[in-house]
C-alpha positions as CSV (number, residue, x, y, z in Angstrom):
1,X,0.0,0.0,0.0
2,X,1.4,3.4,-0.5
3,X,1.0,5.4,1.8
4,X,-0.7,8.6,0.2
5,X,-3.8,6.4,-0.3
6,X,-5.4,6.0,3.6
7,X,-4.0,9.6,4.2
8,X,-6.1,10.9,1.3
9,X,-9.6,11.2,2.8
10,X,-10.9,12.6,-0.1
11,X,-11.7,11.0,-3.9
12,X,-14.0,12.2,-6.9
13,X,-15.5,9.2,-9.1
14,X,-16.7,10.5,-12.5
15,X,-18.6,8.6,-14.2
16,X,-18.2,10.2,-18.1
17,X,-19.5,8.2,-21.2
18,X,-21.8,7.7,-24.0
19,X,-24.4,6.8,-21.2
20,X,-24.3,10.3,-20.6
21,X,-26.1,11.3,-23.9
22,X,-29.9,10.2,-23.6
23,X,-29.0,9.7,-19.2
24,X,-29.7,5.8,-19.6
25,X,-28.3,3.3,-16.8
26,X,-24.9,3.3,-17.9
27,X,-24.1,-0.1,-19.7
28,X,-26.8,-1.3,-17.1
29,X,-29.6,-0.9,-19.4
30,X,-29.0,-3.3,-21.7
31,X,-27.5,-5.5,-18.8
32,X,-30.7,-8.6,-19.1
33,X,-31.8,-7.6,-22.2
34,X,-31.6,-9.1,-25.6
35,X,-30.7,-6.7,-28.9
36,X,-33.3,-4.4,-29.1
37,X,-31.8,-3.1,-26.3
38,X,-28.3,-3.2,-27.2
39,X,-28.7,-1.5,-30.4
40,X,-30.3,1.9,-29.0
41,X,-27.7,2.3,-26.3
42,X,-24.7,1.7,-28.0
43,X,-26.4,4.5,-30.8
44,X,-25.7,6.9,-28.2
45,X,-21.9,6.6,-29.3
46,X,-23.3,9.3,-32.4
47,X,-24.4,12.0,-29.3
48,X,-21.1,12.5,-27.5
49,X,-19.2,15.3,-28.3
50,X,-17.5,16.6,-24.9
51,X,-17.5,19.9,-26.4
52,X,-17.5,21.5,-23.0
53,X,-14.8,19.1,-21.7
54,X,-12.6,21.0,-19.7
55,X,-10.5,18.5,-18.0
56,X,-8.5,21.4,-16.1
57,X,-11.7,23.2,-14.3
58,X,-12.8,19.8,-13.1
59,X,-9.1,19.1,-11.7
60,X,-9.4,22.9,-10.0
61,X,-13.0,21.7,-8.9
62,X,-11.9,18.4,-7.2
63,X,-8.9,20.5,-5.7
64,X,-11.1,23.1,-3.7
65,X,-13.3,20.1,-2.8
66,X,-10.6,19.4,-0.8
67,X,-9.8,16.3,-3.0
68,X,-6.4,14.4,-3.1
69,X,-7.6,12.1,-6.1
70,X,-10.0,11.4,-9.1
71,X,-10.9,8.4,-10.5
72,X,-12.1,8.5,-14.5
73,X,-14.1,5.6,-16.1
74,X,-11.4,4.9,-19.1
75,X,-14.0,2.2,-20.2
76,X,-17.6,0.9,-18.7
77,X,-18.9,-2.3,-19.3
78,X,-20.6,-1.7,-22.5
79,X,-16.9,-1.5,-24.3
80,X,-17.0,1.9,-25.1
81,X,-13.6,3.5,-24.8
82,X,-12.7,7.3,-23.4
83,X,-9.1,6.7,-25.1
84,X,-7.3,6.0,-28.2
85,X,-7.1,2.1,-28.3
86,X,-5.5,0.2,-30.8
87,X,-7.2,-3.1,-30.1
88,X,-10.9,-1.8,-30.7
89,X,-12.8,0.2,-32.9
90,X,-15.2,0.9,-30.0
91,X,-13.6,4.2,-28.6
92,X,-15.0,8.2,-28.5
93,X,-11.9,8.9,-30.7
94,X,-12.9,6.4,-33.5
95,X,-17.1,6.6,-33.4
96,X,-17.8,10.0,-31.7
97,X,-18.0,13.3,-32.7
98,X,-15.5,14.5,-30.1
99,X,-12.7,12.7,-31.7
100,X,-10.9,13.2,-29.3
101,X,-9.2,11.2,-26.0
102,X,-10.5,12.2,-22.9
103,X,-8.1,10.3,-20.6
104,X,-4.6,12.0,-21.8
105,X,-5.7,15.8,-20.8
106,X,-7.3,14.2,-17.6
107,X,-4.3,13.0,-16.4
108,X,-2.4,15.8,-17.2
109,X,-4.4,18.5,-15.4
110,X,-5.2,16.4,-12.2
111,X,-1.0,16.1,-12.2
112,X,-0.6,19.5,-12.6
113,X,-3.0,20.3,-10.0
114,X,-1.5,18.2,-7.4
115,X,-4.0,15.7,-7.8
116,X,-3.2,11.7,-7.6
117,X,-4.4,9.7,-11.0
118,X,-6.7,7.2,-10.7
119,X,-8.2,5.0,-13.7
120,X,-11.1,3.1,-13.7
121,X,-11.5,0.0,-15.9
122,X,-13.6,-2.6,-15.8
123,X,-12.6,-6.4,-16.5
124,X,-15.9,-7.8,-18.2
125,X,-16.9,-5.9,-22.0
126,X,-20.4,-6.7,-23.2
127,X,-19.4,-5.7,-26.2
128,X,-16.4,-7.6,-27.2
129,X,-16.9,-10.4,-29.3
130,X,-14.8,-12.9,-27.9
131,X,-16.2,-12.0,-24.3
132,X,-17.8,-15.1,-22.9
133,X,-20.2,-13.9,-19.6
134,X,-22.0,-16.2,-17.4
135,X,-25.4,-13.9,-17.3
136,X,-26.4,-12.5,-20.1
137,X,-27.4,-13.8,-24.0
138,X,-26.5,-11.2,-26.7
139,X,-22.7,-12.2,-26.2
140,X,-21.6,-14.6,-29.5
141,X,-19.9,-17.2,-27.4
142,X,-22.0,-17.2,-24.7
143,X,-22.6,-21.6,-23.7
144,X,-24.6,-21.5,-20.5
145,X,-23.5,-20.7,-16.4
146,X,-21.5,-23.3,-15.6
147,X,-19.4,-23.8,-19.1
148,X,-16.7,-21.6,-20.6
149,X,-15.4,-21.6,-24.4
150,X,-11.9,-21.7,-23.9
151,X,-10.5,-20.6,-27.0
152,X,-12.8,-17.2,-27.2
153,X,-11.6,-16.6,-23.4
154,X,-8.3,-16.6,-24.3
155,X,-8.4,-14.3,-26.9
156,X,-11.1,-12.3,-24.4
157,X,-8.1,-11.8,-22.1
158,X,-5.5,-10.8,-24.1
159,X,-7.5,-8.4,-25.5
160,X,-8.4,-7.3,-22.2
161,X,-4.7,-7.6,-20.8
162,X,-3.8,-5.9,-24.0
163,X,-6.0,-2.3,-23.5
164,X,-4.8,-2.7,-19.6
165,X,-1.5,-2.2,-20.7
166,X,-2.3,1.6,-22.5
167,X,-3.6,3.3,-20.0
168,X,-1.2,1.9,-17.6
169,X,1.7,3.2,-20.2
170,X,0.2,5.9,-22.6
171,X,-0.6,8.7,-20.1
172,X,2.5,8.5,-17.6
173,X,2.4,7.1,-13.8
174,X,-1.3,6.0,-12.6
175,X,-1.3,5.9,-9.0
176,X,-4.6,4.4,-8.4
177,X,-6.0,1.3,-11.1
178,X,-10.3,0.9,-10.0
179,X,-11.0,-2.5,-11.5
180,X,-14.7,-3.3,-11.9
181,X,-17.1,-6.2,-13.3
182,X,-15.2,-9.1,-11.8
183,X,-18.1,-11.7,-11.0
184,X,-19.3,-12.5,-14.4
185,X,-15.9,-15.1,-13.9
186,X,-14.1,-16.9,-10.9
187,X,-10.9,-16.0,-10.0
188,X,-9.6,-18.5,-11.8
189,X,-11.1,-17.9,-14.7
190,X,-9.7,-14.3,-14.8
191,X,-6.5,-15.0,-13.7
192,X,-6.7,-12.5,-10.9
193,X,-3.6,-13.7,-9.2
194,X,-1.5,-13.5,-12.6
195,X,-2.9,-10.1,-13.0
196,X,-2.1,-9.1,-9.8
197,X,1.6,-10.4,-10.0
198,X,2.0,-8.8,-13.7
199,X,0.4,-5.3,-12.3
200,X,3.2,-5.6,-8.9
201,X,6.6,-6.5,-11.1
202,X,5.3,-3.8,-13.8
203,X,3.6,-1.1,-12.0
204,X,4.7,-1.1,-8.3
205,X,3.7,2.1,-7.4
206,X,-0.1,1.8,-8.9
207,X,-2.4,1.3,-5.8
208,X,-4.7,-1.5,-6.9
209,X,-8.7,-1.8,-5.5
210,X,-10.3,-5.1,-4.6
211,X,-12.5,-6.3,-7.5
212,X,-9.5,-8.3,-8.6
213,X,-10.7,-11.1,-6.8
214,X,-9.0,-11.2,-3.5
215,X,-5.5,-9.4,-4.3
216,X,-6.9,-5.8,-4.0
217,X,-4.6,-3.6,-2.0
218,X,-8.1,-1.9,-0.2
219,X,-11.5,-2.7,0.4
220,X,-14.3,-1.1,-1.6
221,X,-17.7,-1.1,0.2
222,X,-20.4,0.9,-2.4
223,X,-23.3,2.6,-1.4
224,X,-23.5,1.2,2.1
225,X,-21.3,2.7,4.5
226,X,-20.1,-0.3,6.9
227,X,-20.5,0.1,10.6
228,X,-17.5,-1.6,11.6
229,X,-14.0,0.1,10.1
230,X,-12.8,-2.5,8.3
231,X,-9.7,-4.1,9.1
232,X,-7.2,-3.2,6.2
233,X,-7.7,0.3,4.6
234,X,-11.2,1.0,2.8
235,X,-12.9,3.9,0.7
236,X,-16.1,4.0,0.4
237,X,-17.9,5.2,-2.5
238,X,-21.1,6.8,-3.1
239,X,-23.1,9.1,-5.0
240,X,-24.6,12.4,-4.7
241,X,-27.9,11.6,-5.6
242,X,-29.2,8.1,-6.9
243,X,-26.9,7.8,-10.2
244,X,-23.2,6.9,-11.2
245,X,-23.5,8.8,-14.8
246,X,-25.7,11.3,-15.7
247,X,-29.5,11.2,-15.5
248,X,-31.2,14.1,-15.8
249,X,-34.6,12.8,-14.3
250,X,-33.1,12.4,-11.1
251,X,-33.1,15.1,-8.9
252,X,-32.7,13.4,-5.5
253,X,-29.2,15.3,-4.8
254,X,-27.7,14.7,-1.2
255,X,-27.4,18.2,1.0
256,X,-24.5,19.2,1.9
257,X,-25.1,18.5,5.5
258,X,-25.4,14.9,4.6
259,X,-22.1,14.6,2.6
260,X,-20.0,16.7,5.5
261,X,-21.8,14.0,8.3
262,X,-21.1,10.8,5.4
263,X,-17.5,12.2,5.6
264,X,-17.2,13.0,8.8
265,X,-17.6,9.4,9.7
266,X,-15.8,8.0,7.1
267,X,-13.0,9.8,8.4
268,X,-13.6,8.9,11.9
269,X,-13.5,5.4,10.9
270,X,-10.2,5.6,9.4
271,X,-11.1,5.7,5.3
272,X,-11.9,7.5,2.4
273,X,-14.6,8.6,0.5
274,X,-14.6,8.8,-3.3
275,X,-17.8,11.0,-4.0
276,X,-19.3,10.2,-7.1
277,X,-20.5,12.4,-10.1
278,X,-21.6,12.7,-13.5
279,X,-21.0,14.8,-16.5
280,X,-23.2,15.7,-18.8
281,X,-22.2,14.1,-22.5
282,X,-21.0,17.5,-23.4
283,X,-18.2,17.5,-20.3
284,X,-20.1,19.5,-18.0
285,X,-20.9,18.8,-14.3
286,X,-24.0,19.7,-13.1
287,X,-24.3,22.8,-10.8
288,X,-25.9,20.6,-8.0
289,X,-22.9,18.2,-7.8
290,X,-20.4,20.9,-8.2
291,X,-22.5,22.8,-5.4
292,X,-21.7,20.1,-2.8
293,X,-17.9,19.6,-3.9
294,X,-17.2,23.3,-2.9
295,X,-19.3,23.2,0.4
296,X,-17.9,19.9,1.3
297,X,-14.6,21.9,0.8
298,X,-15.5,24.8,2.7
299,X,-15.8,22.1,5.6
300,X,-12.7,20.6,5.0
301,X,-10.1,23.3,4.7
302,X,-12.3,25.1,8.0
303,X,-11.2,21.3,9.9
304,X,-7.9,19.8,7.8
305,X,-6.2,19.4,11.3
306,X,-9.1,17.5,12.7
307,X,-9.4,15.6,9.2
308,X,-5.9,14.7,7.5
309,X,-2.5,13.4,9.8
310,X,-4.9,11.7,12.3
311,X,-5.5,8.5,13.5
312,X,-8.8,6.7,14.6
313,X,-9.3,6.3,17.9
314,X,-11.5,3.4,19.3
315,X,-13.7,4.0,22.5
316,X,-17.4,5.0,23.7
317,X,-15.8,8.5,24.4
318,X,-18.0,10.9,21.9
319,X,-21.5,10.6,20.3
320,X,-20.3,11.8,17.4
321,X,-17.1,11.3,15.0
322,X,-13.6,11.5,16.6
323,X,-10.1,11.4,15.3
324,X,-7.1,11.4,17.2
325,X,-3.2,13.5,16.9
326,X,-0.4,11.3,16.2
327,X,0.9,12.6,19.2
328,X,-2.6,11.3,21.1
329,X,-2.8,14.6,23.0
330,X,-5.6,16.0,21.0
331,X,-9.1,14.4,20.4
332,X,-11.5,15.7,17.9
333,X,-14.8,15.4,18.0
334,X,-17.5,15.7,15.2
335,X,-20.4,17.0,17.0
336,X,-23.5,16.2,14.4
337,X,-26.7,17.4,16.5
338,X,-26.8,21.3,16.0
339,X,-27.1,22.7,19.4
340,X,-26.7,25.4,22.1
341,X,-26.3,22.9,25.0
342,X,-23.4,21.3,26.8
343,X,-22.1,18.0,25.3
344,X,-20.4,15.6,27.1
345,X,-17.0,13.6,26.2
346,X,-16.4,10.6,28.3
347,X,-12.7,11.3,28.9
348,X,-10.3,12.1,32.2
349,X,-11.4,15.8,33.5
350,X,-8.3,16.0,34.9
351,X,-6.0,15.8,32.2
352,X,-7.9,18.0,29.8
353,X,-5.7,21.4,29.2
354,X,-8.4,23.1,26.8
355,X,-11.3,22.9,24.4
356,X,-10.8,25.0,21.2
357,X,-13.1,25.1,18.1
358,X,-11.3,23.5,15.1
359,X,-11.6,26.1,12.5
360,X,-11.0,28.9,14.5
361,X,-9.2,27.9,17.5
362,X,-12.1,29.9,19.6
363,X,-11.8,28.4,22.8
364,X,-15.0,26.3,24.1
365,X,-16.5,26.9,27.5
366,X,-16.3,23.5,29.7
367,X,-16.6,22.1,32.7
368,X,-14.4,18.6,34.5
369,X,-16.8,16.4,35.6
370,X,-14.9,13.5,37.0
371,X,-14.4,11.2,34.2
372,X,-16.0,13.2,31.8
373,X,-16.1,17.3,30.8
374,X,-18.8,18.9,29.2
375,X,-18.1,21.7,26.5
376,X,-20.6,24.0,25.5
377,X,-21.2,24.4,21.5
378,X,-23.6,27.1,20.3
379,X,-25.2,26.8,16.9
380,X,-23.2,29.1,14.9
381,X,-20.2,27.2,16.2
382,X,-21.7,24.5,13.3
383,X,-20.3,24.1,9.2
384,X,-23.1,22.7,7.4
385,X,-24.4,21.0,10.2
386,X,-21.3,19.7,12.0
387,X,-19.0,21.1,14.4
388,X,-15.7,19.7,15.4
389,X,-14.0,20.7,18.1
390,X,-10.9,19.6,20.0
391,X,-9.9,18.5,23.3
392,X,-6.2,19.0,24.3
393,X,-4.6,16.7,26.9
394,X,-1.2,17.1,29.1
395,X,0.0,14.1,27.8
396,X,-1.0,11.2,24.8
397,X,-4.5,10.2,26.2
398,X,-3.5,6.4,25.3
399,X,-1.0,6.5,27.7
400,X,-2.1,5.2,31.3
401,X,-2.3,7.9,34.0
């Protein structure tokens, strides 16, 4: 694992591709369906023209998000490429009227922004003809759920292995590879441990995510935040309202004060988020999305000291979040009930040197209470309805009096 990844925090997922153009499930729509289907979607190919596609505004965006990495869908499971393949005639460069690659200039902005690369690619195609899946018909070599042709799979996975290998080497280091679509085929069938062991002797430095089977470097929970922290590092990811890729019929956008809480405890459990959004076809992210990236970074840079260079800390001390210094002489707590009453914090009254406010180091009124203090918070002490505060101690609270 390297060790920018658990100290990020903070990812963007964008999902960008001809799904975009009509808003349709992307690849999903034609996921159970026969032809009829098939057809249509894959006409959308004719509608995307990322005319607006401004790969350094959205690398500014994530960056006053308060974003340490972006992950781009190079390729979703209907085949269609966002780069300049050799191995397929199923790209945007190729059958689009942008005509253009929309990885390279991705890369090269989040870079110069000071943003880690991450790729997204997923391992099944739908629309590769050697492709032989276990669920669904309009595949040619498809046999039946149990049996697998051989000879097609072969050529499936060289293919595969084959437009792996260009983004990993046409658009400089990727520090981050999302794999996707892994259960269609066993491990074995994949080959996940050879893939795993060609990605580590060729591309050491790439952090890898776990739908390779079991050699991911980090856990990937989606859409349902676990309870427990997992035991080896994790990002969750999620969207801001119901979709990965762009669907303009739904307008069930999160607040803000639901992603700053959904991070908040992220963070407190030790993990990452990677918030999700989607571009329109033409490149442009919708206002509503790109309003919660800045007020989720309004929160952040207001808390970084509370947020990033922390560690979890385990314990029935706080109600809300709480992260812990390195040091362990400083506790911070994410208070999520707006309120203008005393709060309490379950920790030793008498080692407790002073309670500030995060963002402003305003210093908290509070009272020791034998094992416990209690620390006043008004409502305006609140960012998008959480306030974190922190509690200072004369030596590493983990320590033993």
């Amino acid at each position: 694992m390297q060790p920018w990844f658990p100290e990020a925090k903070l990812g963007i997922f964008i999902h960008y591709g001809i799904y975009s153009v009509k808003g349709t499930a992307e690849s999903w729509y034609f996921r159970s369906s026969r032809l009829t289907k098939y057809r249509p979607y894959m006409k959308q190919i004719k509608g995307f023209t990322a005319k607006n596609y401004d790969p350094e505004y959205w690398a500014k965006l994530f960056k006053d998000a308060g974003a340490e990495y972006a992950v781009l869908t190079t390729k979703h499971h209907d085949g269609a490429a966002l780069f300049d393949t050799k191995f397929s005639d199923l790209s945007v460069v190729k059958k689009s009227p942008a005509e253009r690659d929309i990885v390279g200039p991705y890369c090269e902005s989040l870079r110069k922004n000071g943003l880690k690369v991450g790729l997204y690619f997923t391992q099944c195609d739908w629309s590769a003809k050697d492709y032989t899946a276990k669920t669904w018909r309009p595949v040619k070599y498809f046999i039946d759920t149990y049996l697998l042709n051989k000879k097609h799979w072969k050529r499936f996975k060289e293919f595969h292995r084959s437009q792996l290998g260009e983004i990993l080497t046409n658009y400089g280091k990727i520090d981050l590879l999302w794999f996707d679509g892994d259960w269609e085929r066993s491990q074995a069938d994949w080959d996940m441990k050879g893939l795993k062991q060609w990605l580590t002797e060729n591309f050491p430095e790439t952090v890898i995510n776990s739908r390779i089977g079991s050699y991911g470097d980090y856990a990937t929970p989606e859409q349902q935040m676990p309870t427990v922290r997992p035991d080896i590092p994790w990002e969750y990811c999620m969207t801001i309202n119901n979709s990965w890729g762009y669907q303009p019929r739904d307008k069930n956008f999160k607040t803000p004060e639901q992603i700053v809480r959904i991070f908040s405890e992220i963070v407190s459990m030790g993990g990452n988020l990677l918030l999700d959004i989607g571009p329109k076809e033409d490149g442009t992210i919708l206002p509503e999305q790109e309003n919660v990236l800045r007020r989720l970074g309004e929160f952040i840079r207001a808390n970084e000291k509370a947020v990033r260079g922390t560690d979890t800390f385990d314990g029935d001390v706080f109600s809300g979040g709480r992260t812990l210094s390195r040091d362990g002489k400083t506790l911070y707590c994410f208070s999520y009930e707006v309120t203008d009453k005393t709060v309490p914090v379950f920790v030793p009254g008498d080692r407790v040197t002073q309670v500030v406010l995060t963002r402003d180091g305003k210093a908290l009124p509070f009272t020791k209470d034998g094992d416990k203090i209690w620390v006043k918070l008004s409502p305006e002490d609140y960012i998008y309805g959480t306030a974190v505060f922190s509690v200072s101690f004369d030596k590493d609270i983990r320590e033993e009096n």
